[in-house]
C-alpha distance (Angstrom), angle and dihedral (degrees) to the residues before:
residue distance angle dihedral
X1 . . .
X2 4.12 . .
X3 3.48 114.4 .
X4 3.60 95.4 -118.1
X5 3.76 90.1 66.5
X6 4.13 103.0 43.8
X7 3.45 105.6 136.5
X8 3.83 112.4 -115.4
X9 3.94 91.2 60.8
X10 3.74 83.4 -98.9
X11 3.57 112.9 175.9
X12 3.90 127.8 -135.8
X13 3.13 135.2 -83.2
X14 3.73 137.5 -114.7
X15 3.70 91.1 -118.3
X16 3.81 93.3 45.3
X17 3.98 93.8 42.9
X18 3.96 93.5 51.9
X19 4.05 89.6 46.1
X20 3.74 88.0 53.0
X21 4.01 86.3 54.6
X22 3.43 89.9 44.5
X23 4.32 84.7 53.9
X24 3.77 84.9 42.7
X25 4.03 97.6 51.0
X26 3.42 88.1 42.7
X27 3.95 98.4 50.2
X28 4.06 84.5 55.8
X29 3.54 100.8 56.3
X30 4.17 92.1 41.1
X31 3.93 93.8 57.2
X32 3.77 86.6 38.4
X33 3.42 89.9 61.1
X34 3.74 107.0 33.9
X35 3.97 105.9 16.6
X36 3.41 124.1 -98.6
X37 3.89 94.8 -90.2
X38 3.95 89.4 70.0
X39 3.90 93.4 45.4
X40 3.72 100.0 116.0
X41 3.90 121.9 163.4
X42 4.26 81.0 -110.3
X43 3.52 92.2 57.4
X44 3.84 94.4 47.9
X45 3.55 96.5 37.0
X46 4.14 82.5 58.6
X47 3.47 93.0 51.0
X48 4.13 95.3 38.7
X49 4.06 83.7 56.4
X50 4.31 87.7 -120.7
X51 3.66 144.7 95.9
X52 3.71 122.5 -74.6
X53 4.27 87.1 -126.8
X54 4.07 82.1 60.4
X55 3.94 91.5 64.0
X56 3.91 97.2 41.9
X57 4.43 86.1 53.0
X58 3.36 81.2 59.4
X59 3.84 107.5 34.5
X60 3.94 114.8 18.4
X61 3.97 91.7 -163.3
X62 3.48 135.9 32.7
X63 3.89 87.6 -124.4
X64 4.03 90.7 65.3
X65 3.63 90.9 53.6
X66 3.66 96.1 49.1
X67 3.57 92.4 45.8
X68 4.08 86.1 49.1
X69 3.64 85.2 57.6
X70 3.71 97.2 53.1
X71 3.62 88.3 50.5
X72 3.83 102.5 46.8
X73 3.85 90.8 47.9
X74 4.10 89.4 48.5
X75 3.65 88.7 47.9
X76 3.95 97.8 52.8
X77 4.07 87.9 41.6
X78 4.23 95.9 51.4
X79 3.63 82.0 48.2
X80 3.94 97.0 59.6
X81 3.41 96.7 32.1
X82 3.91 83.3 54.4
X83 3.89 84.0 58.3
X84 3.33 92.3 54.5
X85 3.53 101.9 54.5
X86 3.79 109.0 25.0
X87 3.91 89.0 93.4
X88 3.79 93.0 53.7
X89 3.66 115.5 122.0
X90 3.54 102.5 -179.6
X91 4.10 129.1 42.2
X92 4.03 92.1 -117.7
X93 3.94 86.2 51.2
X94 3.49 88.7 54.9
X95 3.82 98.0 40.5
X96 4.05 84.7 56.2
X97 4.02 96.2 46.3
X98 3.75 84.3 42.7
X99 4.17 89.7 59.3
X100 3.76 100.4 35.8
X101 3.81 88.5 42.9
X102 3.44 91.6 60.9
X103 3.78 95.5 46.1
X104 3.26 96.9 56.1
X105 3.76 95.1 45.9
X106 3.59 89.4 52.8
X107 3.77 93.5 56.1
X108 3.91 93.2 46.0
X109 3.88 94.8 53.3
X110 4.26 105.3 30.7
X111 3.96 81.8 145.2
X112 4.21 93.1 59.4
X113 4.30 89.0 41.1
X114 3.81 86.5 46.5
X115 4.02 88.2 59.5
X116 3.02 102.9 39.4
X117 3.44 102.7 51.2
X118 3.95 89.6 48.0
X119 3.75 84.7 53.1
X120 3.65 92.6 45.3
X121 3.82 94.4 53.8
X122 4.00 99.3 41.8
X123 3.54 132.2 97.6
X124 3.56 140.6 -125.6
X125 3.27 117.0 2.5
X126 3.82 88.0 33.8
X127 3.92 92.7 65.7
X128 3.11 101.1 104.7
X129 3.71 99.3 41.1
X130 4.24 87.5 47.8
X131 3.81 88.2 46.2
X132 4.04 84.5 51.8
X133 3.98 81.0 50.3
X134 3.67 93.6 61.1
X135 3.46 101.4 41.2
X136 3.73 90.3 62.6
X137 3.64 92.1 38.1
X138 3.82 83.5 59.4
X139 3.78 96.6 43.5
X140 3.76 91.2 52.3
X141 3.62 91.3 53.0
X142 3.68 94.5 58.3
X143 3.96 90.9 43.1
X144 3.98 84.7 58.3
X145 3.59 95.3 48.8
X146 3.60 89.0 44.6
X147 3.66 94.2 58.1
X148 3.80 88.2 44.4
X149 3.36 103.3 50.1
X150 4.51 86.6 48.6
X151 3.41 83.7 52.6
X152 3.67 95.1 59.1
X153 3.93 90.3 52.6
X154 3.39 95.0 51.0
X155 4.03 95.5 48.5
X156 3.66 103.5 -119.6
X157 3.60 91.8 103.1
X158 3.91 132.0 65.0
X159 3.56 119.2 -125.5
X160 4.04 115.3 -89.3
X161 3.62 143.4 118.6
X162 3.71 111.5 -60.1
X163 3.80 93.8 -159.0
X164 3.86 90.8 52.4
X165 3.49 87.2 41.6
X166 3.83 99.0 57.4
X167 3.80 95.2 31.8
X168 3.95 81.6 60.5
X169 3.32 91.4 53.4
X170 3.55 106.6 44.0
X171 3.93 92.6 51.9
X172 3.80 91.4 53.8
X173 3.81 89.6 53.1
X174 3.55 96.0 46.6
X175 4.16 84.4 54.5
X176 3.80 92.6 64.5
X177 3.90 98.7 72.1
X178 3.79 85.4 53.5
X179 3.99 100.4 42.2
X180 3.90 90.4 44.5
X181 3.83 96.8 48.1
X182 4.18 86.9 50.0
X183 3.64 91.6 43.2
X184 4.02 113.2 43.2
X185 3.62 89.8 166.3
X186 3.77 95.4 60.3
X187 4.07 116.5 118.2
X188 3.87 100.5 -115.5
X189 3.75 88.5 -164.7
X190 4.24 94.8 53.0
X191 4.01 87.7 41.7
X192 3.62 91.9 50.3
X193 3.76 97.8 48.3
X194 3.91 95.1 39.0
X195 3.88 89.1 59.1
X196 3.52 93.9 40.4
X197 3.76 88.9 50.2
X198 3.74 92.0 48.4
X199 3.86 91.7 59.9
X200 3.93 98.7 40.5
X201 4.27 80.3 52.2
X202 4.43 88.2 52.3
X203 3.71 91.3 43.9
X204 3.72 121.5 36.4
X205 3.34 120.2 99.8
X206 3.80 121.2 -110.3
């Protein structure tokens, strides 16, 4: 029985949570190194340093691990992005922390991107990990044009379509991961602050 499913509604353990991380971290670097299509449990169980039996206790299908994945590497990335921008005190403050936030993330963790992206764009037994994917695609859409369209009423930004707006912005940030894997040399930093200052110059107010 996984340990998700004991009767009782009992949760985890510590022990069982950190192995799941360990399946997790471990998943990353395997499709990282050899695409997602060559990803079995055998091939991260090799690279995890346990038995393939170990992953399935934990994750019955391959889907539930990928979908795992897409969640743990979400989780850690809304949490530094939430660094970023807690201190903000106006909505173009936050739309700049937002971008640069995100850059930087992207070039500290290429591995996590990497997998998730791969996950993101398979089939099959990925469904339910890509459908995952566009729910939170979707969510942060309407979180952008929220903050867009508050920052209209409040003056600090021009007048324009939030959905436009926030569609705009969402593509360029999901263009870093690509653009800094193809370019190592690039100067996180200056790319950060030259797509953040692109933004503030489309949305402030006059």
């Amino acid at each position: 029985m996984q340990p998700e499913n004991r009767s009782g509604g009992q949760k985890r353990s510590f022990i069982e949570d950190a192995r799941r991380g360990q399946i997790v971290a471990a998943t990353i670097a395997t499709i990282t190194e050899i695409g997602y299509a060559k990803s079995s449990f055998v091939q991260i169980a090799q690279r995890a340093g346990i038995s393939p039996g170990l992953i399935t206790y934990h994750f019955a299908k391959r889907e539930e691990l990928m979908k795992q994945v897409m969640l743990t590497v979400h989780d850690s990335m809304d949490r530094a992005l939430t660094t970023y921008t807690e201190n903000a005190t106006d909505h173009v403050t936050a739309l700049r922390q937002l971008i640069k936030g995100f850059v930087h993330y992207c070039a500290e963790h290429p591995a996590e991107l990497i997998a998730i992206s791969q996950i993101a764009a398979a089939a099959r037994d990925a469904e339910a990990a890509r459908a995952w994917a566009e729910a939170q695609n979707a969510a942060t859409l309407d979180e952008l044009e929220d903050m867009f369209r508050e920052g209209q009423a409040l003056g600090e930004l021009r007048a324009f379509s939030p959905r436009v707006m926030a569609v705009s912005v969402l593509a360029a940030m999901e263009a870093a991961p690509a653009e800094l894997v193809a370019r190592p040399d690039t100067d996180v930093s200056a790319y950060a602050s030259e797509l953040a200052d692109l933004f503030e110059r489309a949305v402030r107010a006059a």
